[in-house]
N, C-alpha and C positions, 0 to 999 in steps of 0.2 A: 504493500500500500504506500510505502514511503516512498518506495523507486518510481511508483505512478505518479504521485505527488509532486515530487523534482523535477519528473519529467517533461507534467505540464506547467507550471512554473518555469522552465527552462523555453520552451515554446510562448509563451505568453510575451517573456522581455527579447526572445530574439526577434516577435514579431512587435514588438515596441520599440526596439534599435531598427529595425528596418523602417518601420515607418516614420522614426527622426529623422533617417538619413535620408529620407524622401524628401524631407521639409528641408533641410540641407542642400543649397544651392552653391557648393564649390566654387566652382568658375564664373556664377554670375549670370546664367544663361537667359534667365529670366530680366534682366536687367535694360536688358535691349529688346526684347520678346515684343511688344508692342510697336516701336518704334522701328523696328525693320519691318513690322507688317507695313507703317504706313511708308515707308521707304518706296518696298517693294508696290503698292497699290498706285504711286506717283506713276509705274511705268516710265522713269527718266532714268537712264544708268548715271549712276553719282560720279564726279571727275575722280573724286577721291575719300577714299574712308581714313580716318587716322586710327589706328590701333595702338593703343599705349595702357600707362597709369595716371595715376594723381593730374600729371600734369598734363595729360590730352583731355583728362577728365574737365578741369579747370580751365583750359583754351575753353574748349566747346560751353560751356558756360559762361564765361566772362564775357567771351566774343562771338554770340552768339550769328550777327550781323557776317562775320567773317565768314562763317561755313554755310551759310544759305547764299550769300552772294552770288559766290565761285562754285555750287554745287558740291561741295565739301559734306562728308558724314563723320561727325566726331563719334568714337567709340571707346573709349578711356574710361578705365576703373580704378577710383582711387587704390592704392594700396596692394593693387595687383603683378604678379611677377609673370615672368616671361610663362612660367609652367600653364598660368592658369590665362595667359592669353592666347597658347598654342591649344589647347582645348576649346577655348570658344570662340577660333579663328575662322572655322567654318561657319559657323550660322552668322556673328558678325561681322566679315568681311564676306569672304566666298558669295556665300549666298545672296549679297547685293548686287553680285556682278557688276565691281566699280570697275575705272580703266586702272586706276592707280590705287595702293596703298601707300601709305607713312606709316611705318612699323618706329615703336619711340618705345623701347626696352629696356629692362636692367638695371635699374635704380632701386626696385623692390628685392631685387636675387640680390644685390652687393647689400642692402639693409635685412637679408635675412628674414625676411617677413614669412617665410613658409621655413625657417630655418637654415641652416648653411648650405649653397650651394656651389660647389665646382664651377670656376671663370668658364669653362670648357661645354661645361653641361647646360649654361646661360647661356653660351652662344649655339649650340647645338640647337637648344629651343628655339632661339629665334633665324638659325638656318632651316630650320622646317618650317617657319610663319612664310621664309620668302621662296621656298622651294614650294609648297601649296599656290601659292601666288602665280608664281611663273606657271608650273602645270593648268592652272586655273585661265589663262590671259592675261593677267594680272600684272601691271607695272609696277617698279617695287622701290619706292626711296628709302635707304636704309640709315635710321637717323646716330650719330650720336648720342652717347647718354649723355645728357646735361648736366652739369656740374655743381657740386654740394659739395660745402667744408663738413657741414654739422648734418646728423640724422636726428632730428628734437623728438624722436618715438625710439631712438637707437643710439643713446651718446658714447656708447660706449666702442663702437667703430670711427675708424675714422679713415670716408668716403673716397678723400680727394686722391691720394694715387691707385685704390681701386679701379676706380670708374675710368681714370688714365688708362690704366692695365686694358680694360673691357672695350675702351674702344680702339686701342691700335688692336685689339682680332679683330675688332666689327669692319676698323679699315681693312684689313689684309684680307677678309673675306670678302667686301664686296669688289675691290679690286681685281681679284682674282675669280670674280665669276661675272663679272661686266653688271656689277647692279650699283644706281649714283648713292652714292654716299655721302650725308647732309652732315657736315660739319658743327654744327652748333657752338660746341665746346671750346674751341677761341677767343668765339666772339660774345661772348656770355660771363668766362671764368674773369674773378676780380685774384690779387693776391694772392689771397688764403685757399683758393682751390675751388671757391664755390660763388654763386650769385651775387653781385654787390647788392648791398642796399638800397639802393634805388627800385630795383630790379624783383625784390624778394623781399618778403618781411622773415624770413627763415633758411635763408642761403640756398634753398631747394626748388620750392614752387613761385614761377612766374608770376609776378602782377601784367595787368593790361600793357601798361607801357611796356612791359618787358616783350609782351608776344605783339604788338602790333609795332614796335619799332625795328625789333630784330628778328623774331621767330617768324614772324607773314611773310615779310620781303623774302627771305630764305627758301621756306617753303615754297613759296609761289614761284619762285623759281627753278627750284627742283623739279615742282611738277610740270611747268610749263616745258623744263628740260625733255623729261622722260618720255611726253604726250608728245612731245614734236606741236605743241598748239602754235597755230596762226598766230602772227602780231594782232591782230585785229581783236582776237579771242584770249588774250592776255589773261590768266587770273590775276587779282589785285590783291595788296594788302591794303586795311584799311586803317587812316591815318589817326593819329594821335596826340590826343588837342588838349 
């Protein structure tokens, strides 16, 4: 009677953890769930989706003006790493069938935010975001990781020759497989490694001025690069007043 007992008590919490982990949305997928329906219901294929963290999170909200403009799809989750962007690269990029992606990586795997992760195995993820990409049609601007002195959720790393580290592979890999690679990280770093003041109230995530003085011009040129688009058909960045 006892073993019967255990047994269904044993049954009862496995199917109690199974249906947590159903309510448990890992990657996020739900997050965009809506928002590529009405994507997809526009019938207009998007110039470009940005797939990132925090900070494509924060673009596509602060500057909202800048992605409906140019036909831009932000898809940015804060706090998210490369792992759990290559899991929901198909429903939110693939499945828009944009001409181009912004792939903006690596800033949550160097802060550990799913724990330690291999420089190798960061990039590894994000060589299958652009290799889905290219099989797909798919254009692929491969960005730098943007540059942080401080992690204020992680003080106890320190970022700045990390993130250095992570983008000479991300150079040598996109040079060595013909994909543009967006520099950011020169023209961004102050000093100490990370965002001036101006630019950042936390050395990490852009303010407006930061993305519409530096990060649009950039971008827009990127993509304007990769599409081969008409002068006529220029995307813009928008100005900063």
């Amino acid at each position: 009677m006892k073993r019967i007992l255990f047994t269904a008590l044993m049954c009862v919490f496995a199917v109690s953890a199974i249906a947590q982990d159903k309510k448990k949305d890992w990657a996020q997928f739900g997050r965009y769930e809506k928002a590529n329906e009405e994507v997809l219901a526009r019938d207009v294929r998007p110039d470009a989706v940005f797939m990132g963290n925090s900070i494509t999170d924060g673009w596509a909200r602060q500057d909202p003006e800048f992605f409906d403009s140019n036909n831009f799809v932000g898809r940015g989750i804060g706090g998210q790493t490369s792992s759990e962007m290559l899991v929901r690269f198909r429903r939110d990029v693939i499945d828009l069938n944009p001409k181009c992606v912004v792939i903006l990586s690596g800033t949550n795997d160097i802060a550990q935010n799913n724990g330690y992760i291999k420089p190798e195995n960061t990039l590894g993820n994000i060589i299958s975001m652009c290799e889905l990409a290219k099989a797909n049609g798919i254009k692929v601007v491969l960005c730098s990781v943007t540059p942080t002195s401080v992690f204020g959720w992680r003080r106890e790393i320190s970022p700045a020759p990390l993130i250095r580290e992570m983008n000479v592979m991300l150079e040598a890999y996109a040079k060595e497989n013909d994909i543009y690679y967006l520099n950011y990280h020169p023209a961004l770093t102050d000093e100490k490694g990370g965002l001036p003041a101006k630019w950042s109230g936390d050395t990490c995530h852009p303010n407006l001025e930061c993305y519409r003085t530096v990060m649009e011009p950039m971008v827009c040129e990127a993509i304007d690069k990769v599409l081969k688009t008409p002068k006529k058909k220029l995307h813009k960045a928008i100005p900063f007043k």
